[in-house]
PABA-289515 format. One record per residue: residue in three letters; x, y, z of N, C-alpha, C in turn. Coordinates in pm, whole numbers, plus 50000, padded with zeros to 5 digits. Example, Ala and Ser with C-alpha at 12.3 -4.5 7.8 and 13.67 -1.06 7.14 Angstrom:
PABA-289515
+------+-------+-------+-------+-------+-------+-------+-------+-------+-------+
| guza |    nu |    nv |    nw |   cau |   cav |   caw |    cu |    cv |    cw |
+------+-------+-------+-------+-------+-------+-------+-------+-------+-------+
|  ALA | 51319 | 49431 | 50780 | 51230 | 49550 | 50780 | 51320 | 49670 | 50780 |
|  SER | 51285 | 49775 | 50708 | 51367 | 49894 | 50714 | 51290 | 50003 | 50787 |
+------+-------+-------+-------+-------+-------+-------+-------+-------+-------+
end
This chain:
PABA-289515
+------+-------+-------+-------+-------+-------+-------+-------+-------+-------+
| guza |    nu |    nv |    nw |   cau |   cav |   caw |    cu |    cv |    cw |
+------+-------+-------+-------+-------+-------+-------+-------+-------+-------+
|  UNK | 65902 | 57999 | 37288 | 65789 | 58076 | 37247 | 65691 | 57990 | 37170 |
|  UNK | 65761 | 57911 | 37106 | 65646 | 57759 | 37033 | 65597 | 57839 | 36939 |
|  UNK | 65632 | 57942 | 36856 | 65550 | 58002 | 36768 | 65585 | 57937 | 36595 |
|  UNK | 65508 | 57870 | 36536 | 65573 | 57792 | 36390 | 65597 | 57894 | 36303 |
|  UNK | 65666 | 57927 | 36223 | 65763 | 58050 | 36131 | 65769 | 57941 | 35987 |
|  UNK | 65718 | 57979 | 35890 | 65717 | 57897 | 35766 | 65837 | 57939 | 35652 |
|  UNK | 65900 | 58077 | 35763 | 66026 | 58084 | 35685 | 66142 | 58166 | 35714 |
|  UNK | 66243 | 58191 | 35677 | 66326 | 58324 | 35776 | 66242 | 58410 | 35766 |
|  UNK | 66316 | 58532 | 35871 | 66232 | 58675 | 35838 | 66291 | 58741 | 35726 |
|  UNK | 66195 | 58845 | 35718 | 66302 | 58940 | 35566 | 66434 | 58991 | 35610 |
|  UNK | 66569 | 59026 | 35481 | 66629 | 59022 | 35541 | 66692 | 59172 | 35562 |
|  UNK | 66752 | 59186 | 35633 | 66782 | 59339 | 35709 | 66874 | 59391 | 35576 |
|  UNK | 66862 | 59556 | 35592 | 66923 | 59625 | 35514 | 67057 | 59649 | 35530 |
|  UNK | 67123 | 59561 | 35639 | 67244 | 59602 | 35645 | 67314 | 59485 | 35657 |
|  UNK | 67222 | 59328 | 35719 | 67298 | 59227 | 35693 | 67251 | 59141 | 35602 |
|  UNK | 67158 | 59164 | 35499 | 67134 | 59145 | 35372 | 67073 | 58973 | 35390 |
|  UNK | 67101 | 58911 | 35479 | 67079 | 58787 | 35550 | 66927 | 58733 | 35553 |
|  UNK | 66823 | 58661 | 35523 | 66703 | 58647 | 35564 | 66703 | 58554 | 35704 |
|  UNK | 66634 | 58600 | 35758 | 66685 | 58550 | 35964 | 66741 | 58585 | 36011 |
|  UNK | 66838 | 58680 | 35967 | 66937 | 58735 | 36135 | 66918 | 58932 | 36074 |
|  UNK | 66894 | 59000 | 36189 | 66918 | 59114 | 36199 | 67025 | 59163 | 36300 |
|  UNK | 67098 | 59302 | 36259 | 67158 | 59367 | 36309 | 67124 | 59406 | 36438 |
|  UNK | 67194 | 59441 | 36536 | 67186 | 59516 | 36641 | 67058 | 59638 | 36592 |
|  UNK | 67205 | 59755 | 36527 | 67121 | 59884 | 36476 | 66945 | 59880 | 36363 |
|  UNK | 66945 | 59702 | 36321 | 66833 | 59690 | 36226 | 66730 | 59676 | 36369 |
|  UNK | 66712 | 59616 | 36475 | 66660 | 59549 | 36565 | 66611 | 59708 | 36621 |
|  UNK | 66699 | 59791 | 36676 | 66663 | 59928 | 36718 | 66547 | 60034 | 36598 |
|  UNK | 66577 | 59984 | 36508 | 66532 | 60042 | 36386 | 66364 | 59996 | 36399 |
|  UNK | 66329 | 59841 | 36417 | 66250 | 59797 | 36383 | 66156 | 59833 | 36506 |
|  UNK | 66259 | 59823 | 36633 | 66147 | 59863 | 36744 | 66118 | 60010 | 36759 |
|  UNK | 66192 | 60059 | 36724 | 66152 | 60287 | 36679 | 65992 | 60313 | 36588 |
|  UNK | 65969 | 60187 | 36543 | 65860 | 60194 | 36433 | 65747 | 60211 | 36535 |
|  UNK | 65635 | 60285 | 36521 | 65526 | 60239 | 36645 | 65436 | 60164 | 36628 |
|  UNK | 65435 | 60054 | 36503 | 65353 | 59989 | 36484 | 65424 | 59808 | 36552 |
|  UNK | 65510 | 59867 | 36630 | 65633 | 59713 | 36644 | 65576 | 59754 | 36847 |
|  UNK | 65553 | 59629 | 36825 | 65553 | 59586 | 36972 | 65637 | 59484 | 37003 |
|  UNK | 65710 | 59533 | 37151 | 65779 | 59479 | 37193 | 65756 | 59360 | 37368 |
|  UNK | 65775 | 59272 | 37332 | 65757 | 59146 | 37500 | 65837 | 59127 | 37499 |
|  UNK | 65872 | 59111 | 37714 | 65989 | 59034 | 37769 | 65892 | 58888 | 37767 |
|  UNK | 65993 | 58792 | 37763 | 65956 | 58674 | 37770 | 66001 | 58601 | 37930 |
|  UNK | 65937 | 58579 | 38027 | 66032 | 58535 | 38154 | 66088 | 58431 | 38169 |
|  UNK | 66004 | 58303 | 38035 | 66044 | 58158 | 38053 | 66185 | 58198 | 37967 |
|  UNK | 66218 | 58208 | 37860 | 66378 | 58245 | 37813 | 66397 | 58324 | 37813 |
|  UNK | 66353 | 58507 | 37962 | 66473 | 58537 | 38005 | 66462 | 58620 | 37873 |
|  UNK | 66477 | 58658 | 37742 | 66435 | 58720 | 37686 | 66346 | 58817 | 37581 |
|  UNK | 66387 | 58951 | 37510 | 66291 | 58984 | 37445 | 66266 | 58943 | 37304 |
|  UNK | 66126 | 58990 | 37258 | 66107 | 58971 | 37134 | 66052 | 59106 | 37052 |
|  UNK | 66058 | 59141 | 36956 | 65926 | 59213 | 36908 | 65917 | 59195 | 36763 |
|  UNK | 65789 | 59212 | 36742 | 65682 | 59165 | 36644 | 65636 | 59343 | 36554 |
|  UNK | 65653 | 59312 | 36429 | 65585 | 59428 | 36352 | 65555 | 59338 | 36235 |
|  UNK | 65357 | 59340 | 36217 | 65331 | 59230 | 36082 | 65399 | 59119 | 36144 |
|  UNK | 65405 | 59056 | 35978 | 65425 | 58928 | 35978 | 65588 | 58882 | 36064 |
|  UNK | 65664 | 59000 | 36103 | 65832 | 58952 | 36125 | 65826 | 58985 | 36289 |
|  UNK | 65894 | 58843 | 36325 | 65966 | 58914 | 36473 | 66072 | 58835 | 36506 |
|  UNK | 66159 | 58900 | 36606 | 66279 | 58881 | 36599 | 66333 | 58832 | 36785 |
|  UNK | 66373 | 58775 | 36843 | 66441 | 58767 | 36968 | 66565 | 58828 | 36904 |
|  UNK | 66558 | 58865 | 37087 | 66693 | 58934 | 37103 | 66715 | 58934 | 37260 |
|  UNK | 66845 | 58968 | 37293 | 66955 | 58986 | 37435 | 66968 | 59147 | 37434 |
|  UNK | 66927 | 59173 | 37622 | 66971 | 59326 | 37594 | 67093 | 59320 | 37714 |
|  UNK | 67164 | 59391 | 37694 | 67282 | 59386 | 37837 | 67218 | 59330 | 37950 |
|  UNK | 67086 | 59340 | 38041 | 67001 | 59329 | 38135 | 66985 | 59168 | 38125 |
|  UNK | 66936 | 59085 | 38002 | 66888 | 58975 | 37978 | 67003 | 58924 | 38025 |
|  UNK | 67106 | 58960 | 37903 | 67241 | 58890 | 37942 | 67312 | 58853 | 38058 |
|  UNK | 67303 | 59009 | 38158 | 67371 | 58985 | 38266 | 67270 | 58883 | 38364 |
|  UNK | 67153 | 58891 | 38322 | 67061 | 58787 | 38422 | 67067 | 58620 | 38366 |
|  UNK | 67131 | 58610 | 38253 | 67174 | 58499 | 38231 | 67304 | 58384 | 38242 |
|  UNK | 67393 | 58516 | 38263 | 67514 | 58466 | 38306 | 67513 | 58493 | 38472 |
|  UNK | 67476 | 58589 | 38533 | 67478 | 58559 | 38682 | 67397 | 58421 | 38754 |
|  UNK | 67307 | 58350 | 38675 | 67243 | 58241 | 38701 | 67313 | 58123 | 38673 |
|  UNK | 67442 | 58155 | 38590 | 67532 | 58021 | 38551 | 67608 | 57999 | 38711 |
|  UNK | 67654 | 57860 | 38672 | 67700 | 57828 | 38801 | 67895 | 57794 | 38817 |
|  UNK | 67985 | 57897 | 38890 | 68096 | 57892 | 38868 | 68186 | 57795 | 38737 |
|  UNK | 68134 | 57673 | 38798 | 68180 | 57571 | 38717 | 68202 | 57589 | 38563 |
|  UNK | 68015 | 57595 | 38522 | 68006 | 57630 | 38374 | 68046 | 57761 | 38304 |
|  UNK | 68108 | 57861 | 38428 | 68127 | 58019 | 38338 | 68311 | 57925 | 38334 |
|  UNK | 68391 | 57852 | 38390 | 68486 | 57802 | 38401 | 68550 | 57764 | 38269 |
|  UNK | 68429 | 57668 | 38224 | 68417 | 57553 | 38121 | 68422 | 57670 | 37963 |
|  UNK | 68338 | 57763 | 37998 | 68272 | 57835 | 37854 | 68393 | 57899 | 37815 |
|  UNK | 68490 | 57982 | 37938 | 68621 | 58058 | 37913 | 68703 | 57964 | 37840 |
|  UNK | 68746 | 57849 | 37906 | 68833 | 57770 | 37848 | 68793 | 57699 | 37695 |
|  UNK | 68679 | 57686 | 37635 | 68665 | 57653 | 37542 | 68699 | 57793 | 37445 |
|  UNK | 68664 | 57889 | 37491 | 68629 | 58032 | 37449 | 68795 | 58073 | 37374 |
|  UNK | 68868 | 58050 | 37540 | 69040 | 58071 | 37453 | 69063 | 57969 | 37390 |
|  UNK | 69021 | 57850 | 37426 | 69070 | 57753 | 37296 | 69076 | 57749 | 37141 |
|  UNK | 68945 | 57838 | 37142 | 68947 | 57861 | 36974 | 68977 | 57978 | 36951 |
|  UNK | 69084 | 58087 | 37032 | 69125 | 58207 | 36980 | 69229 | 58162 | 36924 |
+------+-------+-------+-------+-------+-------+-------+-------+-------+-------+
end
Protein backbone atom coordinates (compact mmCIF):
# COMPACT_ATOMS: atom_id res chain seq x y z
CA UNK A 1 0.00 0.00 0.00
CA UNK A 2 3.32 2.34 0.44
CA UNK A 3 1.33 4.42 2.81
CA UNK A 4 4.13 6.07 5.68
CA UNK A 5 2.34 5.62 9.36
CA UNK A 6 4.46 7.80 11.92
CA UNK A 7 3.17 5.46 14.48
CA UNK A 8 1.04 2.35 15.64
CA UNK A 9 -2.62 2.81 15.47
CA UNK A 10 -4.60 3.47 18.71
CA UNK A 11 -4.94 0.70 20.64
CA UNK A 12 -8.15 -1.50 20.63
CA UNK A 13 -10.40 -1.84 23.60
CA UNK A 14 -10.03 -5.28 23.92
CA UNK A 15 -6.40 -5.92 22.92
CA UNK A 16 -5.20 -2.92 24.71
CA UNK A 17 -2.12 -3.23 22.13
CA UNK A 18 -1.24 0.01 19.93
CA UNK A 19 -1.07 -1.75 16.21
CA UNK A 20 -2.90 -4.81 16.35
CA UNK A 21 -6.73 -5.01 16.57
CA UNK A 22 -9.11 -7.69 17.31
CA UNK A 23 -11.15 -9.55 14.94
CA UNK A 24 -14.50 -8.26 16.88
CA UNK A 25 -12.49 -4.50 17.24
CA UNK A 26 -11.98 -4.59 13.21
CA UNK A 27 -15.96 -5.41 12.77
CA UNK A 28 -16.60 -2.69 15.26
CA UNK A 29 -14.56 -0.17 13.42
CA UNK A 30 -16.01 -1.01 10.00
CA UNK A 31 -20.01 -0.82 11.53
CA UNK A 32 -18.99 2.94 12.06
CA UNK A 33 -20.26 4.84 8.80
CA UNK A 34 -17.72 7.18 8.80
CA UNK A 35 -15.00 4.00 8.12
CA UNK A 36 -14.48 3.14 4.65
CA UNK A 37 -13.57 0.11 3.58
CA UNK A 38 -10.94 -1.12 0.10
CA UNK A 39 -10.08 -4.43 -1.38
CA UNK A 40 -6.61 -4.08 -2.35
CA UNK A 41 -5.89 -6.58 -5.59
CA UNK A 42 -2.02 -6.13 -5.53
CA UNK A 43 -1.99 -7.91 -1.72
CA UNK A 44 -5.08 -9.73 -2.26
CA UNK A 45 -6.31 -7.88 0.70
CA UNK A 46 -8.61 -5.50 2.69
CA UNK A 47 -8.11 -2.39 4.47
CA UNK A 48 -10.27 0.24 6.10
CA UNK A 49 -9.60 3.66 7.11
CA UNK A 50 -11.72 5.87 9.75
CA UNK A 51 -9.60 9.44 10.43
CA UNK A 52 -6.34 9.16 11.07
CA UNK A 53 -6.35 4.89 11.77
CA UNK A 54 -6.47 2.03 9.33
CA UNK A 55 -6.01 -1.31 9.64
CA UNK A 56 -5.39 -4.48 6.98
CA UNK A 57 -6.97 -7.37 7.38
CA UNK A 58 -7.78 -11.27 5.87
CA UNK A 59 -11.38 -12.23 5.36
CA UNK A 60 -12.03 -16.14 4.87
CA UNK A 61 -12.40 -15.11 0.87
CA UNK A 62 -8.78 -13.30 0.90
CA UNK A 63 -7.45 -16.20 2.65
CA UNK A 64 -8.84 -18.92 0.71
CA UNK A 65 -7.59 -16.93 -2.52
CA UNK A 66 -4.28 -16.95 -1.01
CA UNK A 67 -3.69 -20.28 -0.14
CA UNK A 68 -5.34 -21.79 -3.32
CA UNK A 69 -2.58 -19.77 -5.30
CA UNK A 70 0.21 -21.54 -3.15
CA UNK A 71 1.82 -24.19 -4.94
CA UNK A 72 1.56 -27.99 -3.53
CA UNK A 73 5.08 -27.94 -2.57
CA UNK A 74 4.94 -24.77 -0.31
CA UNK A 75 1.37 -25.73 1.44
CA UNK A 76 3.80 -29.14 2.08
CA UNK A 77 6.67 -27.14 3.59
CA UNK A 78 4.25 -24.64 5.83
CA UNK A 79 2.40 -28.01 7.46
CA UNK A 80 5.59 -29.50 8.35
CA UNK A 81 7.11 -26.54 9.93
CA UNK A 82 3.54 -25.84 11.41
CA UNK A 83 3.67 -29.47 13.38
CA UNK A 84 7.10 -28.92 14.14
CA UNK A 85 6.50 -26.31 16.57
CA UNK A 86 3.34 -27.95 18.13
Amino acid sequence: MGAAASKAGTAGVVTREAGFLSYYEILEMRAQPETTTVYDPTSRTYFSVNGNQWVGYDTPETMNDKVCGLSPVVVAVAVAVAVRWL
